[in-house]
N, C-alpha and C positions, 0 to 999 in steps of 0.2 A: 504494500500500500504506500504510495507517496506523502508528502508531506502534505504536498494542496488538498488531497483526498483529505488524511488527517483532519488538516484544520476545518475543511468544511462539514467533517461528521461531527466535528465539536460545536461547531458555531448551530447547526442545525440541531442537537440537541439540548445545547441553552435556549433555544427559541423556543424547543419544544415544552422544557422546564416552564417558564415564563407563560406561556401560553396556556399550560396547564394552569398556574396560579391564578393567571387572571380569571379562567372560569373558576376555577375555586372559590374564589373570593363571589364573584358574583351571583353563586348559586345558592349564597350565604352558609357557606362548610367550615368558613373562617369569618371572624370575627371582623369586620374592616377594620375598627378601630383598632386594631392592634398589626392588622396585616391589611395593609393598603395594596389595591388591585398594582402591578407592577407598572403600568401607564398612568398611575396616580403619580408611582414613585418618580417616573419618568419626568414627567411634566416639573415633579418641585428639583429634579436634578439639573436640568434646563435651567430653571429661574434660578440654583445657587451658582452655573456654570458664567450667568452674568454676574456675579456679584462679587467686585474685587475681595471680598473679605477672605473669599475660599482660596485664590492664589496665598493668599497672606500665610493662613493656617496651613496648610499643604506645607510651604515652607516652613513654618514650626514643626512639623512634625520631621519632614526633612532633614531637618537640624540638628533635635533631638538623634534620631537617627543615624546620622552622618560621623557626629562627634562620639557619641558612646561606640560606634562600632571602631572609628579609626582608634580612639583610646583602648579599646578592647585587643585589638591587632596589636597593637605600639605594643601589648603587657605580656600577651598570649604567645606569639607567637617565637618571640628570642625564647622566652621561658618554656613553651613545649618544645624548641628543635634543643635547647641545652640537655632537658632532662632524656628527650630520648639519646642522646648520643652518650647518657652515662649510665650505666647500668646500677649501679648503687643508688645514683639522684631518684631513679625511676618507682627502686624496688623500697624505698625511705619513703616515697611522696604518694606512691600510687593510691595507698592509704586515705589518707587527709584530702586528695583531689576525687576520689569515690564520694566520702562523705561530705564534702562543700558542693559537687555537682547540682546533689539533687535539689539543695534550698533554693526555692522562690524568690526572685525578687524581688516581689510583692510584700514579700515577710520584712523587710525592709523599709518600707511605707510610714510606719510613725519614725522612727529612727529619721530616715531621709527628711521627712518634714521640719522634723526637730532642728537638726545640723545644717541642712543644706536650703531649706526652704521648698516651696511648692513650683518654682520657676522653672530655669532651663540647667541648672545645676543638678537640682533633684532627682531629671527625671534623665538625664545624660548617667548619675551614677545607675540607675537601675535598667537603663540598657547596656551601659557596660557590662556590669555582674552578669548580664545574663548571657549577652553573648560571649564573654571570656572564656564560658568553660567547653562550647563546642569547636574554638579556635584552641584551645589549649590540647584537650584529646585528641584532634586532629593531627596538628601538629608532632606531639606525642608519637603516635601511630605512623604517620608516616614518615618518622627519620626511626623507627621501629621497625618496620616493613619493609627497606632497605637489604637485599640479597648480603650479605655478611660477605659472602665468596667475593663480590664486588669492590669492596675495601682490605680484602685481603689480598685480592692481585692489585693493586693501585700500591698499595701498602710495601708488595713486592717486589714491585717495580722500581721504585726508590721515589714514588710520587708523595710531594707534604702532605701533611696533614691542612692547610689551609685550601691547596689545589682540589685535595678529596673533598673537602667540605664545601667547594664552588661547585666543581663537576661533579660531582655523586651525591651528598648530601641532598642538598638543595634543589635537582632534579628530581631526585626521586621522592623529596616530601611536596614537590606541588599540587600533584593530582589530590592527594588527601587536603592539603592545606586550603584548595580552591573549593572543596565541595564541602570544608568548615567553614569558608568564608561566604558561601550562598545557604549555607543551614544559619551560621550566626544572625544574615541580614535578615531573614524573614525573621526571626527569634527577636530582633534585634527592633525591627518595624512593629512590631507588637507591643511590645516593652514601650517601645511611644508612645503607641494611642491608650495603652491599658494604663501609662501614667497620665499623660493628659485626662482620662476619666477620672480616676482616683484621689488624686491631687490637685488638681484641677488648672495642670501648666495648660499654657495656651496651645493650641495646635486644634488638630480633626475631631482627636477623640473629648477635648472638651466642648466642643460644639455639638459633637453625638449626643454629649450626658446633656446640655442645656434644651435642643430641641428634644427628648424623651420628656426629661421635667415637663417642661410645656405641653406634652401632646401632640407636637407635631413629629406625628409618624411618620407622613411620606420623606419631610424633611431628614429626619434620624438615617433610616433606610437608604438614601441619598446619599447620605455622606458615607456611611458602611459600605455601599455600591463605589463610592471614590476611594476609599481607605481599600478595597480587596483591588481596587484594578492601580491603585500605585505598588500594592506587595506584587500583584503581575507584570507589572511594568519594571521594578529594580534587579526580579529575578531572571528574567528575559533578557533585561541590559548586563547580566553579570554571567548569564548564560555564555552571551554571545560574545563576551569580554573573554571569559576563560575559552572558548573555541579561538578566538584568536592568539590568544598566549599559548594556550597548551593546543595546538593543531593535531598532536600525535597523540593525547589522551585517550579519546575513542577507540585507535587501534592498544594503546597499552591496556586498556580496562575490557576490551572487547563487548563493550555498551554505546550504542548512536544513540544521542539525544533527541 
């Protein structure tokens, strides 16, 4: 099957979805006021697409997003290619990075308000923390994953230790390092809007909690419909980012995107 095929069995099945809800909705199966017919939602996504406010918050969230995830890399990823490349760091740390994985960021939430306030500081820590730790395992794993035999003939050869860590090292943790860095950004675009709700920094997701307050559902719904086609749109740009850096990834992984 092609790609155009692909995308058009996708696009013809979100019509289908949609299609479906609107009779839904009008056969009264759902409640409107809580589930606006999808041309309800349509229409109030039109009238925010004219209204500068939504560039503004877009870039808030953006923002948010942008800095907690470079901050997350800047910490993550020196620190997972170290520990993998020492086998004591690994088997000392692997411990304590099990058990900080799983905490929430969210757990986090009065603490961040306390210290850092409710702004763009707030909510930059709590997408850091969240993305660090799929940039750390990542990383981890693929200077882990590294054929041994590979650094043993380089080794042998009378190659440094700086040359192995440019030419082998660092090759071979990108494919891992690139699919931490497109698991962290969704992880990462989250942790925005779920702070902007919670806390209530400015961005998309405090414009979602204001119009629910209100009642304005198709509005809400709108902005949900803008916040999922930005998490499509950064992964698609990072998609298409790693297919250009890594061109030979597909045949090393034996997986087409």
């Amino acid at each position: 099957m092609s790609a155009f095929t692909e995308k058009v069995g996708s696009l013809l099945v979100i019509v289908a979805i949609l299609a479906g809800l609107e009779l839904v909705v009008h056969a009264g199966l759902l409640d409107e006021r809580h589930f606006p017919p999808p041309t309800e939602v349509a229409d109030a996504l039109v009238d925010q697409m004219g209204d500068p406010a939504l560039a503004e918050e877009i870039g808030q969230t953006l923002q948010g997003w942008g800095l907690g995830l470079a901050l997350a890399a800047a910490l993550a990823l020196p620190l997972g290619i170290a520990i993998g490349c020492s086998q004591i760091a690994y088997r000392v740390l692997r411990g304590p990075i099990e058990l900080m994985r799983p905490v929430p960021s969210v757990a986090f939430v009065p603490l961040v308000v306390l210290t850092l306030g409710s702004g763009l500081e707030g909510k930059v820590f709590l997408v850091a923390f969240a993305a660090f730790w799929p940039l750390l395992i990542h990383a981890i794993y693929g200077v882990r994953g590294i054929d041994p035999l590979l650094l043993e003939t380089a080794r042998s050869l009378g190659i440094g230790p700086l040359t192995r860590f440019g030419r082998i090292v660092v090759p071979g943790a990108m494919p891992y390092v690139a699919t931490g860095l497109r698991t962290a950004s969704a992880i990462a675009l989250i942790l925005s809007v779920t702070a902007e709700i919670v806390i209530g920094a400015p961005g998309l997701g405090h414009s979602i909690s204001l119009a629910g307050a209100a009642g304005a559902t198709p509005d809400m719904y709108g902005l949900i419909a803008v916040a999922g086609a930005l998490g499509w749109g950064l992964n698609a740009l990072l998609s298409r980012l790693e297919r250009r850096v890594l061109p030979w990834r597909a045949a090393w992984t034996g997986v087409e995107e």
